[in-house]
VOBA-247539 format. One record per residue (C-alpha): residue in one letter; x, y, z. Coordinates in steps of 0.02 Angstrom, whole numbers, plus 32768, in hexadecimal, padded with zeros to 4 digits. Example, Ala and Ser with C-alpha at 12.3 -4.5 7.8 and 13.67 -1.06 7.14 Angstrom:
% residues 2
A82677F1F8186;S82AC7FCB8165;
***
This chain:
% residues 705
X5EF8BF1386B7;X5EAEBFB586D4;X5E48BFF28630;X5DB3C07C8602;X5D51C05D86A5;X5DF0C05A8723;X5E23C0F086DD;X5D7EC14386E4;X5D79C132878C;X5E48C16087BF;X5DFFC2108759;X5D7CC21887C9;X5DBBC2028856;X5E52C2638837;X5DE9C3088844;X5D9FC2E488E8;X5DECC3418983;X5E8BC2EF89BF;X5E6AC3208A80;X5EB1C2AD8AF5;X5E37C2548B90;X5E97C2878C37;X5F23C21F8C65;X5F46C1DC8BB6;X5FC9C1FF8B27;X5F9CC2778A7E;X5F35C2098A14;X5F97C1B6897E;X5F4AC1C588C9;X5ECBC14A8883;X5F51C0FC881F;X5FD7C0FB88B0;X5F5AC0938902;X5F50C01C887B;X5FEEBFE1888C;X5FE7BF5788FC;X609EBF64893A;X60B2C0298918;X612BC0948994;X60A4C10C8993;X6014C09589A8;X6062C0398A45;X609CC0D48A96;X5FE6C0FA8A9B;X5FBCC0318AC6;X603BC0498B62;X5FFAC0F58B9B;X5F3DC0A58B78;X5F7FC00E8BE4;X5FD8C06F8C80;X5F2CC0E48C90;X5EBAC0518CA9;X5F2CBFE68D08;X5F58C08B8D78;X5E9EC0A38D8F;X5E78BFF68DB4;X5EF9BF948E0D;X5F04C04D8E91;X5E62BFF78ECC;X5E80BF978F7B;X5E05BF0B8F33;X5E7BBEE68EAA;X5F25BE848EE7;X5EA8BE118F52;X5E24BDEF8EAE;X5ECFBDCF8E32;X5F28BD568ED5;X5E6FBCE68EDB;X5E66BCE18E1B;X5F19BC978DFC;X5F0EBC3C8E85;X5E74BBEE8E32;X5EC1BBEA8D94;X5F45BB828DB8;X5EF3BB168E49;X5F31BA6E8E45;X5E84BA1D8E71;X5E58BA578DAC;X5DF9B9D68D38;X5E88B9908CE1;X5E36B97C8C1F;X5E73B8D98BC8;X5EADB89F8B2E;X5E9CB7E88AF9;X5F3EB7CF8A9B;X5FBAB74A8A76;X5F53B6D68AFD;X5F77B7558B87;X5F3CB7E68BBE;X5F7BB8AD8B9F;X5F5EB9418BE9;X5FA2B9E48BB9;X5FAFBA468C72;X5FEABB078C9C;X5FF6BB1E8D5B;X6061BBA18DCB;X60FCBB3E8D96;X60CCBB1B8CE6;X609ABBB68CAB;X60B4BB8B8BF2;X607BBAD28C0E;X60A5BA2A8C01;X606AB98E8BA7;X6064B90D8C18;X601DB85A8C1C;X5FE9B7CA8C8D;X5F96B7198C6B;X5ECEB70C8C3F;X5EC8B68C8CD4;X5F1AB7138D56;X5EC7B7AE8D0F;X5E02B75C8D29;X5E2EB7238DC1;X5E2AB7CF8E09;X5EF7B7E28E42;X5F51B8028D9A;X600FB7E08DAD;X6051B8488D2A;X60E9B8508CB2;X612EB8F48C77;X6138B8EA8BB3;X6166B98B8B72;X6182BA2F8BD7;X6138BACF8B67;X61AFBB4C8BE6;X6259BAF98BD9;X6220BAFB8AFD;X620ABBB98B24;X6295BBD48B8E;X6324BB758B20;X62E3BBD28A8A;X62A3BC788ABB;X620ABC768A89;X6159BC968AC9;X6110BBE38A99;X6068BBC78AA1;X6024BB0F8A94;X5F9EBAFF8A16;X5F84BA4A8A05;X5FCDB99989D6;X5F7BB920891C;X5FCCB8848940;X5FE6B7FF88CE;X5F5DB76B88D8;X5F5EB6FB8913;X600DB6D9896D;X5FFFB7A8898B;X60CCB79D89C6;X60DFB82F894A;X607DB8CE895D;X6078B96B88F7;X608CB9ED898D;X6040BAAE8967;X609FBB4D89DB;X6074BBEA89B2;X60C4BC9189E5;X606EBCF48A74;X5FB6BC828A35;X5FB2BCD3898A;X5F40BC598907;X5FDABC5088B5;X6049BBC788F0;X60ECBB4588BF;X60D7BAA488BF;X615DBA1288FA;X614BB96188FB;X6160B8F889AF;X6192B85289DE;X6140B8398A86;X6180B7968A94;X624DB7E78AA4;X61DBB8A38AE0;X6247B8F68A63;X6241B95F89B8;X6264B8DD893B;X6305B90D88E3;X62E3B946882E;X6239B9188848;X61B2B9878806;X61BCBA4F8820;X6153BABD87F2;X617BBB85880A;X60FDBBF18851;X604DBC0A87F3;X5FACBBF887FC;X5F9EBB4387C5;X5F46BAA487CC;X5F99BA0387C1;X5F6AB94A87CE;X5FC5B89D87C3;X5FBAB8388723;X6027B7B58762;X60D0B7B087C2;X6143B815872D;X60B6B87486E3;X603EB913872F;X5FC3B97186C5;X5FD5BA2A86F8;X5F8FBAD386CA;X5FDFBB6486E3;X6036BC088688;X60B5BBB7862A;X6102BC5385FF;X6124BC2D855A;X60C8BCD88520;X6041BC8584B6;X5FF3BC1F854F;X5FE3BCA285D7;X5F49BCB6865E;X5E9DBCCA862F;X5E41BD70864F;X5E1EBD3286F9;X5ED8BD308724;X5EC6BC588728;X5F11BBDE86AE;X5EB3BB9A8600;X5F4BBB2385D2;X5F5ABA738601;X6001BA0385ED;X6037B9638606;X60E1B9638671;X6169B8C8867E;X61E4B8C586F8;X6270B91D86DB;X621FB9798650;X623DBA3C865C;X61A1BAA58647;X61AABAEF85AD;X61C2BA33855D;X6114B9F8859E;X6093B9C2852F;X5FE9BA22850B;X5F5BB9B18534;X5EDCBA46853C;X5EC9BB03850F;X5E26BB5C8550;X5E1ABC248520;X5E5ABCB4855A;X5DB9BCE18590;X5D8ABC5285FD;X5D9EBC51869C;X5E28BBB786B6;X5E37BB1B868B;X5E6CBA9A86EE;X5E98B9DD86FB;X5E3DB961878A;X5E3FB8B68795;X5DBEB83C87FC;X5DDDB7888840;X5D58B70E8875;X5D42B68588E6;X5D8BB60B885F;X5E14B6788837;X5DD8B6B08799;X5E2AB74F8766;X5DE1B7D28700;X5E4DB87086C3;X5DE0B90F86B1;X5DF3B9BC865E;X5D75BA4186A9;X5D5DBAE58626;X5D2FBB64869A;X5CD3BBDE8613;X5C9BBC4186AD;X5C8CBC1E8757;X5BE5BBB78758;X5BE8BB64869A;X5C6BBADD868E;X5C8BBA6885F5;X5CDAB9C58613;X5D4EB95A85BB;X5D85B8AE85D9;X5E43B89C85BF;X5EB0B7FD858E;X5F5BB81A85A5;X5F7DB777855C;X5F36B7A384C0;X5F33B85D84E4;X5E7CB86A84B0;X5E1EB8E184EA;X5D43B8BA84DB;X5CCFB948851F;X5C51B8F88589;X5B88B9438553;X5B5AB99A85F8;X5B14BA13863F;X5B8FBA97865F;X5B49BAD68701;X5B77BA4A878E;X5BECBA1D881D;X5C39B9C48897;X5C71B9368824;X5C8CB8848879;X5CB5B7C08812;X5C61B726885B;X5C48B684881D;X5C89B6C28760;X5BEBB73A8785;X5C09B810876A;X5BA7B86787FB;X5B86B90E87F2;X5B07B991882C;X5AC4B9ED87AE;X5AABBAB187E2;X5A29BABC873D;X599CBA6286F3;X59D4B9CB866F;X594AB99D85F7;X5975B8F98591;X58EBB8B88529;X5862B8788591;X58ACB8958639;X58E8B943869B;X5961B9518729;X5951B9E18786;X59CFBA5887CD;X59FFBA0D886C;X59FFB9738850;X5A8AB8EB887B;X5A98B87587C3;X5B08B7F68797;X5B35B7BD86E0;X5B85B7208695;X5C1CB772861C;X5C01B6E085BA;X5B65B70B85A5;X5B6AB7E285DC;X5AB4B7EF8588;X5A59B7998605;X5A5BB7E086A6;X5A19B7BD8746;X59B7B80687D1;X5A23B7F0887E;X59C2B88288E3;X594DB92188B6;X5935B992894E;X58ACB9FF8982;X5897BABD8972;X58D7BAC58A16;X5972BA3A8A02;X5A03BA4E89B5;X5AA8B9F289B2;X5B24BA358A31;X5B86BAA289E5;X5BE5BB238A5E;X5CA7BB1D8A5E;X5CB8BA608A6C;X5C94B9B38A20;X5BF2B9928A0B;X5C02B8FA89A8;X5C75B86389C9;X5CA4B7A48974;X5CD1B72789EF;X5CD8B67189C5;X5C29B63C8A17;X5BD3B6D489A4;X5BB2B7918986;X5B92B80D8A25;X5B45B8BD8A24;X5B0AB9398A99;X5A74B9748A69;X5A2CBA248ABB;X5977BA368ADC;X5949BAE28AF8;X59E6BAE68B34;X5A06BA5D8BB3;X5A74B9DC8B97;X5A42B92F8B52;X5AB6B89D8B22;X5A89B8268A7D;X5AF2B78E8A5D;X5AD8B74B89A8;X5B07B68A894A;X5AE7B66A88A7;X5AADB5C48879;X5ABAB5B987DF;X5A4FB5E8873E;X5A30B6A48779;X59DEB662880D;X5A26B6CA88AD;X59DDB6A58973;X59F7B73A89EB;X59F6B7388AA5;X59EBB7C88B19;X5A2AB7EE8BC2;X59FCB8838C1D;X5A7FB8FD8C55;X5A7BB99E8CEF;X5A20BA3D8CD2;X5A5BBAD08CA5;X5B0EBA998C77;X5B6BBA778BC6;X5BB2B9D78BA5;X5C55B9BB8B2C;X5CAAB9268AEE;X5D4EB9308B28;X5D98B8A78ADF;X5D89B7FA8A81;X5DBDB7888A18;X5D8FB710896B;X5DDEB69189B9;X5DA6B68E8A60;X5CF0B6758AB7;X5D1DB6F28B41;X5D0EB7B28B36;X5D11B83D8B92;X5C86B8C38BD7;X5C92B96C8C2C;X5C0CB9CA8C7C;X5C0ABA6E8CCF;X5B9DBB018CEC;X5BAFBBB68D34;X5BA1BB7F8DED;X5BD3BAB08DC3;X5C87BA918DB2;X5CBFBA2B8D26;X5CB2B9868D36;X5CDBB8EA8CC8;X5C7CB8488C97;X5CAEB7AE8C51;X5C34B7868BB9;X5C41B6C28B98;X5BF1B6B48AEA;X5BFCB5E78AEE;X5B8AB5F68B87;X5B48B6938B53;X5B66B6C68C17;X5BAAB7538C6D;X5C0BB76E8D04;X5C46B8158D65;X5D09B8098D7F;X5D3BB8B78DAF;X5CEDB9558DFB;X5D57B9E68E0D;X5D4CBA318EBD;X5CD9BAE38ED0;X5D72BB6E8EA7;X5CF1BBD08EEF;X5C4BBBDE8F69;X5BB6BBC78EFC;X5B5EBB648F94;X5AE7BC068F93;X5AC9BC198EDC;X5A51BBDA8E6B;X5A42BBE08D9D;X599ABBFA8D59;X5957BBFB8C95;X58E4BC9E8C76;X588FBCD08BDB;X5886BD898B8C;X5823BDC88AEE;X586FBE118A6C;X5840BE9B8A07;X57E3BE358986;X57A5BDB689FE;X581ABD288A08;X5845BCDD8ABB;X58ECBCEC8ADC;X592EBC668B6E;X59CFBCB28BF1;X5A20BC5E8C5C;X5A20BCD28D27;X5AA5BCA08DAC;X5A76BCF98E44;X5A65BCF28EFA;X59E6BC6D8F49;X59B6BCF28FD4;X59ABBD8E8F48;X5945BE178F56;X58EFBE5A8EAA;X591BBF148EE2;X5942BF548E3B;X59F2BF648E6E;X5A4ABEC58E5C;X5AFEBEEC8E0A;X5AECBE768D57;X5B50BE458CE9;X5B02BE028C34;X5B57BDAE8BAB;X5B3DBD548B03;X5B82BD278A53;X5AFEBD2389D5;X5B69BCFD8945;X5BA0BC7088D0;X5B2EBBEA88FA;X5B8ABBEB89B3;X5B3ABBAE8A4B;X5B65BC178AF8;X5B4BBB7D8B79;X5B6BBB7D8C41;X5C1FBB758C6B;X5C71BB738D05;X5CEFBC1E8D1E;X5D3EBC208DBD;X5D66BCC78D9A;X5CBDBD078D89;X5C84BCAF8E1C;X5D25BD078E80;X5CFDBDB58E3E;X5C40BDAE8E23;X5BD1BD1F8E81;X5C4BBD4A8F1D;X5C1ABDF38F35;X5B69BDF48F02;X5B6CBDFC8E4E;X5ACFBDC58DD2;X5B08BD6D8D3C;X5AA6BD588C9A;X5ADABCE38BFB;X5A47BD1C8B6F;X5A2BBC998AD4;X5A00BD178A67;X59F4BCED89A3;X5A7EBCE98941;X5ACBBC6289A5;X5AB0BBA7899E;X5A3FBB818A2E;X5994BB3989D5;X5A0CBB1F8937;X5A27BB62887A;X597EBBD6886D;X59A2BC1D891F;X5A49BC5A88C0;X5A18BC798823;X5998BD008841;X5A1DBD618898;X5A81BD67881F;X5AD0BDFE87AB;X5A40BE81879C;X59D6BE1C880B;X5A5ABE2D88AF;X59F2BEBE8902;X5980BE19893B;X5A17BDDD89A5;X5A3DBEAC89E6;X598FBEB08A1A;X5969BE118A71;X5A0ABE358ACE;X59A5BEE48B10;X58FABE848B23;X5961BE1C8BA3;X59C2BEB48BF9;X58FABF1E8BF8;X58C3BE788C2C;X5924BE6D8CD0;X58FDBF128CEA;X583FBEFE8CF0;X5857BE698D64;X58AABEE68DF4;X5951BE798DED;X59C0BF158DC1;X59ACBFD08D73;X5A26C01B8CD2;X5A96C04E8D5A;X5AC1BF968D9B;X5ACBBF5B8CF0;X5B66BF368C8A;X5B86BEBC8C09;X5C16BE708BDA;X5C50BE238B00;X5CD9BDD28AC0;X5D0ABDBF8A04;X5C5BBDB989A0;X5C0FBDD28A4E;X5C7FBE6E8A63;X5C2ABE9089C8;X5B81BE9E8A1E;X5BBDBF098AB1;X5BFEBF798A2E;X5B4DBF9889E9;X5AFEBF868A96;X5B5CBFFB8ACD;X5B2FC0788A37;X5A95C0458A30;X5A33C0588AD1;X5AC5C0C18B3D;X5A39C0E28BC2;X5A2FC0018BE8;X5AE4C0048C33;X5B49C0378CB1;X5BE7BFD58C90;X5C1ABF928BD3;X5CB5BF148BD4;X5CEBBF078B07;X5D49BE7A8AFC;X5DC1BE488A50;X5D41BEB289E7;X5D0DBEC28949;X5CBDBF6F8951;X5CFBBFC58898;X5C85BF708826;X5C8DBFD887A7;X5D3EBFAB879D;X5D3CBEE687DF;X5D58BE8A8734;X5E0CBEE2871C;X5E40BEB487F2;X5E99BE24880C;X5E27BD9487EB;X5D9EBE0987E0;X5D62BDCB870A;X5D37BD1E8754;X5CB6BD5E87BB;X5C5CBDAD8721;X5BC2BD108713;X5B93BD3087C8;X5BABBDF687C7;X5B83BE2C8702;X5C18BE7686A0;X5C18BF3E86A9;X5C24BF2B85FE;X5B7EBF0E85EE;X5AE3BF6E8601;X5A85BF2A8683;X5AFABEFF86FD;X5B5FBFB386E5;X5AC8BFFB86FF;X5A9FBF968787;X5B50BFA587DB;X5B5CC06A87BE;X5AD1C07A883F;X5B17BFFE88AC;X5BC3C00B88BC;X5BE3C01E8970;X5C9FC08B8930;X5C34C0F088AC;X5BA3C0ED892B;X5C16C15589BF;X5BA5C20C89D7;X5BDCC29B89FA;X5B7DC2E68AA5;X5B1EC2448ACD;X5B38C2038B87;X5BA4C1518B77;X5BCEC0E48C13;X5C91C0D58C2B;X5CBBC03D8BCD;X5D48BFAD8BF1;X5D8FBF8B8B42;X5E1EBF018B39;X5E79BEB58AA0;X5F21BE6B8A72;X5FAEBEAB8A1B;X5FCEBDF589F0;X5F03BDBE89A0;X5F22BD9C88E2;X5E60BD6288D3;X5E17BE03890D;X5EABBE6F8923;X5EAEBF0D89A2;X5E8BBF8C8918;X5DD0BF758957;X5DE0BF9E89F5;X5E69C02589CC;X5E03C0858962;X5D61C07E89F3;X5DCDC0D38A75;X5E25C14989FC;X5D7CC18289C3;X5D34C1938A9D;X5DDAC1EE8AA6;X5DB7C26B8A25;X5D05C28C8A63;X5D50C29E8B0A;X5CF4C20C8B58;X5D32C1AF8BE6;X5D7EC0F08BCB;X5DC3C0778BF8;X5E4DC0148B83;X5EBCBF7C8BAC;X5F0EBF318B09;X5F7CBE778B54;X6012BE7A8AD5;X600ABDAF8ACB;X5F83BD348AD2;X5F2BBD488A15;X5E6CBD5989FB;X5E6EBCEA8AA5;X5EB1BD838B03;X5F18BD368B81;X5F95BC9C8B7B;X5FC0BC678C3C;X5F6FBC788CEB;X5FAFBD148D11;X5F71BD7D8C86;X5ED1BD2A8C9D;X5EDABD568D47;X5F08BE138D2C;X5E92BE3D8C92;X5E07BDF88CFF;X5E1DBE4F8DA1;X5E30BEDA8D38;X5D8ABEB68CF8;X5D39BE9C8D9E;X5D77BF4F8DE8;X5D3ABFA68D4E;X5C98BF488D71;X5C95BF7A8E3C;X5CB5C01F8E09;X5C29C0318D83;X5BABBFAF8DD5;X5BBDBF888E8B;X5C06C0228ED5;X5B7AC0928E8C;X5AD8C0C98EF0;
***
């Protein structure tokens, strides 16, 4: 896993000065801190952990910020999410007694009436506590349409990889020599009540994990049957990035059975699968699309490239449907503007109910719902109904075989609430609002525009203070993503209202390119060699805030997770002199090394593979690790990872501090030793990674004059 450039870099960083940074242990070697689980590496992790956590929670402001954030964590007045299943509906639910969680369920009828009386299905905790094991639930594919039996995903400590069990939630128990799958990363999908199609390292030595570290091997699997006795259906390559099985149902109950090819992470090819006959027939599409939905024996998708077909061109963006009796004719369902794209952020975006297709479409970045029917012949009528400012909207649940679905809303200073879409009607009602979980009655979110280097206008989100004053000293906080086609949309964080909006904080959400916000160009021009766009719109927007008075490089932090951790990284390299405060969050930061980390090769379409030219090039004068100088003045950064984070890993983040530790720069490191590449599993890690967070931030931001 570690070849020519992970051992360039162990050699050079095995000559730099081993000094230890006050109040810290002797700094392990480059290898030593490549192993994820290493005596030597956690010994350092612990003595990392006790220095920040003795610096941070000594501050009088702390116990009070962690008691309001768990106590909004676990508040009972919550949105409770729902899940249309088996004619009821489920809610998964962690609270102050639940830390773990529970499924539990209560009757469509009681649940929209606004008093849900609900039934305890299965309890996560007593799972964890009869078997000793740090379960984490990652999800429930139940078996249409009855859905009694459900294929139920736990993972150790949130680690991608996961086992998988099969439920009968009419008896709420593991059904006895029912399907069991040990842990993996794995996808798997019902065929029919005594048959799944699964992918997954079969361990048979000739049908491992792909490059990527995901599965390329599909099977067909009968009850009873023991693993290595399933049946091949599909083999990608080793150098794909997985493969994996799907299947759709429509309003009619027309089933298809898919096989994706990932060959990287934005070109799919996809087969149509038989298991009656076992055939497998590769359907002639594009290769760059998503969000797959089945209506009316129709295939939607939305196509993230241009598809020319003789005489007509679809462009990327656009929402199409095809007959698969007929997969050469396709038609137009919507083509959005410049500024429009189909919502895209971490939820559904595109739904099937019985009464016809919804989507939330984004224009320039405020929310808009569609509802679609097709009538027949290609023809398709659309209706739209307006939806708040300044807030992302998610399908949150629905259902082929029902008219009803649900909607939730929220925004940085609007609690989540939930709408009932009737797509019969093609109506909407509110049902739910969550109660304030804190004071935002004196905040207000505005949408400002910076220029970037080469001209484009770059839209941000500001939360501030109605009564402000533009003093060029506001304490801010910026974010973004800028990667993968990703959308960063409004959403409501208690905590961040507790630690920040409370106490006078500025907060800034930049749409930089990169991301998904005015759809496929807006991403594609920031990515591999092209990603210094998305670095510098991210500084036109922090010099941007600067020239409007509302704070000063000493009030300013910003704050990256995962690919956004990324862009601290480089921020922080980069322009040193922006930023006061830098919180590095589950990092990628060696990217001269990514493609042999963890999941690091899948990444390769979006970053460039160091094995090439251009990016290498590119990456060897942006690496924020390889970047680190000797002698030039860096703000005190926040990094945090997890031991636990088999997507990323904490070799990132490791190898930052080691290398401000041997340059005898000041840090801060926190590394959670559960929670995967989400960082945290319960309420009260949550709770104590982000008050952490928001004393490192008082300290750097608000506490300086």
């Amino acid at each position: 896993m570690f070849p020519v450039f992970a051992r360039a870099l162990c050699l050079s960083l095995s000559i730099l000065p081993l000094a230890a940074y006050a109040g810290t242990s002797s700094l392990p070697s480059p290898a030593e801190l490549s192993q994820t689980d290493g005596a030597k590496a956690l010994a350092w992790v612990r003595a990392q952990n006790a220095h920040t956590e003795a610096t941070l929670t000594s501050d009088p402001r702390y116990r009070p910020l962690y008691q309001k954030i768990l106590s909004a964590q676990q508040s009972p007045a919550r949105l409770a999410v729902p899940r249309q299943q088996g004619g009821e509906i489920w809610n998964f639910w962690q609270d102050d007694v639940h830390v773990r969680g529970i499924w539990r369920s209560a009757s469509t009828a009681s649940f929209n009436s606004g008093h849900p009386d609900w039934k305890t299905r299965f309890d996560l905790d007593a799972l964890a506590r009869t078997e000793h094991e740090n379960w984490v639930m990652e999800g429930l594919d139940c078996l249409t349409p009855e859905e009694r039996f459900c294929l139920m995903s736990l993972s150790r400590a949130g680690e991608d990889a996961h086992v998988v069990r099969e439920y009968d939630t009419q008896n709420d128990t593991f059904v006895k020599d029912g399907f069991a799958l040990p842990s993996g990363k794995q996808t798997v999908t019902w065929v029919d009540a005594d048959t799944i199609l699964v992918s997954r390292d079969w361990g048979t030595g000739d049908v491992g994990l792909t490059r990527s570290g995901y599965p390329y091997s599909v099977r067909l699997l009968h009850r009873g049957q023991p693993l290595n006795q399933a049946v091949e259906v599909y083999r990608g390559q080793p150098t794909d990035m997985d493969v994996s099985p799907e299947s759709l149902r429509d309003e009619k109950g027309w089933q298809l059975f898919l096989i994706s090819r990932h060959r990287d992470f934005f070109h799919t090819e996809l087969s149509l699968f038989d298991p009656a006959t076992r055939q497998l027939t590769r359907l002639s599409l594009p290769e760059k699309y998503d969000s797959l939905s089945y209506l009316d024996g129709q295939l939607v998708l939305h196509l993230l490239q241009n598809w020319v077909l003789p005489g007509q061109t679809f462009q990327a963006d656009s929402l199409i449907a095809l007959d698969l009796k007929n997969p050469a004719a396709p038609h137009l369902i919507l083509a959005p503007t410049s500024r429009q794209t189909i919502g895209d952020g971490m939820g559904e975006a595109l739904a099937v109910t019985r009464g016809g297709l919804v989507a939330v479409l984004y224009d320039n970045v405020q929310p808009v719902l569609k509802l679609f029917r097709h009538e027949g012949n290609g023809a398709w009528t659309a209706r739209s109904i307006p939806l708040p400012r300044n807030m992302t909207a998610e399908i949150v649940s629905s259902d082929p075989k029902l008219s009803q679905a649900y909607l939730q809303l929220e925004g940085f200073i609007q609690p989540p609430q939930l709408w009932s879409l009737d797509t019969a009607s093609q109506t909407v009602q509110p049902l739910y609002r969550q109660p304030d979980l804190f004071d935002a009655s004196s905040l207000v979110v505005e949408q400002m525009s910076a220029t970037s280097t080469d001209g484009t206008a770059i839209p941000y989100f500001i939360v501030h203070a109605k009564n402000w004053q533009k003093d060029g000293a506001r304490p801010t906080l910026m974010t973004a993503y800028g990667g993968f086609g990703l959308s960063y949309l409004p959403v409501y964080h208690p905590d961040l209202g507790i630690t920040w909006f409370d106490r006078g904080g500025v907060y800034v959400m930049a749409n930089i390119r990169g991301g998904g916000e005015f759809g496929p160009a807006w991403h594609e021009v920031a990515r591999r060699e092209g990603r210094q766009k998305a670095y510098d719109d991210f500084a036109a927007v922090a010099r941007d805030l600067i020239a409007r008075h509302i704070t000063s490089p000493k009030h300013l932090g910003l704050r990256g997770r995962s690919n956004g951790g990324l862009l601290a990284g480089v921020e922080f390299t980069q322009h040193p002199d922006l930023w006061n405060a830098a919180i590095i969050g589950v990092p990628l930061l060696d990217m001269m090394n990514y493609e042999q980390m963890a999941a690091g090769a899948s990444w390769a379409a979006e970053y460039g593979s160091i094995s090439e030219p251009g990016p290498r090039a590119f990456w060897e004068k942006m690496s924020p690790l390889q970047n680190l100088k000797a002698g030039v003045s860096y703000p005190e950064p926040f990094i945090f990872t997890s031991t636990r984070d088999d997507r990323v890993g904490p070799i990132h983040a490791r190898r930052f501090a080691a290398r401000l530790e041997s340059l005898k720069l000041p840090f801060l490191y926190y590394e959670d030793v559960e929670g995967g590449h989400g960082g945290t599993v319960n309420a009260a890690e949550v709770a104590h990674e982000r008050a952490l967070e928001a004393i490192y931030l008082s300290h750097r931001l608000m506490d300086v004059h």
